[in-house]
C-alpha positions, 0 to 999 in steps of 0.5 A, a space after each residue: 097270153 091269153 087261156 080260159 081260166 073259169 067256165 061258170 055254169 048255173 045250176 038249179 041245184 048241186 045235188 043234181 049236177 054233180 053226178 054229171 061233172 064230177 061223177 061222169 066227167 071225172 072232174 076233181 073238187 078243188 073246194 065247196 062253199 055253200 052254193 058253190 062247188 069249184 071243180 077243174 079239168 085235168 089242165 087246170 081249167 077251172 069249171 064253177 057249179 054256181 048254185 042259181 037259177 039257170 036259164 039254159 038254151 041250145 045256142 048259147 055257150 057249150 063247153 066240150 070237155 075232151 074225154 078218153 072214150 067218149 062212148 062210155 062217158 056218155 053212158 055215165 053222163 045219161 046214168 048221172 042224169 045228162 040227157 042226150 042231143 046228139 049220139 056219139 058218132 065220128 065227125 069230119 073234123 076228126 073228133 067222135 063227139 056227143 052233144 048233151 043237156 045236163 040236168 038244167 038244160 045246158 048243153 055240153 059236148 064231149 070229144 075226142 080225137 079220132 086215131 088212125 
């Protein structure tokens, strides 16, 4: 079996990227040390906030973090500090998704299915 245990991302500082992945997100705080935080999404995937300078870019990995509403999230991420690529929008693959920059640069998407 293979799942995907951990996605680690490098933050230039923590007090800027938590109102984005644990604020905005909603994802829960599994522990802190200093220079780490270990958050998870709600089936259990763990995302790890290492403390380092980033070297962000567009075309590397992006996360998408499957959300309930990804308009208001949205609108949560910019207000923690997120900037936005793309505007949520309906996508022909069957998502409404948004593409946004955390406060170090990285490149995230949020998703949902789209119903009906």
């Amino acid at each position: 079996m293979t799942a995907i245990s951990r996605v680690t991302i490098s933050v230039e500082a923590l007090d800027r990227a938590l109102p984005v992945y644990e604020g905005a997100l909603g994802l829960a705080r599994r522990y802190a040390v200093p220079g780490l935080v270990m958050l998870a999404t709600d089936d259990g995937v763990e995302v790890l906030l290492h403390e380092r300078t980033p070297t962000p870019g567009d075309f590397g990995v992006a996360p998408s973090f499957r959300v309930d509403d990804v308009d208001q999230v949205t609108e949560a991420a910019l207000l923690a500090g997120a900037s936005v690529v793309d505007s949520p929008a309906d996508q022909p693959w069957g998502e409404r998704q948004s593409v946004l920059h955390d406060p170090d640069g990285h490149v995230f998407c949020l998703v949902a299915p789209l119903v009906g």
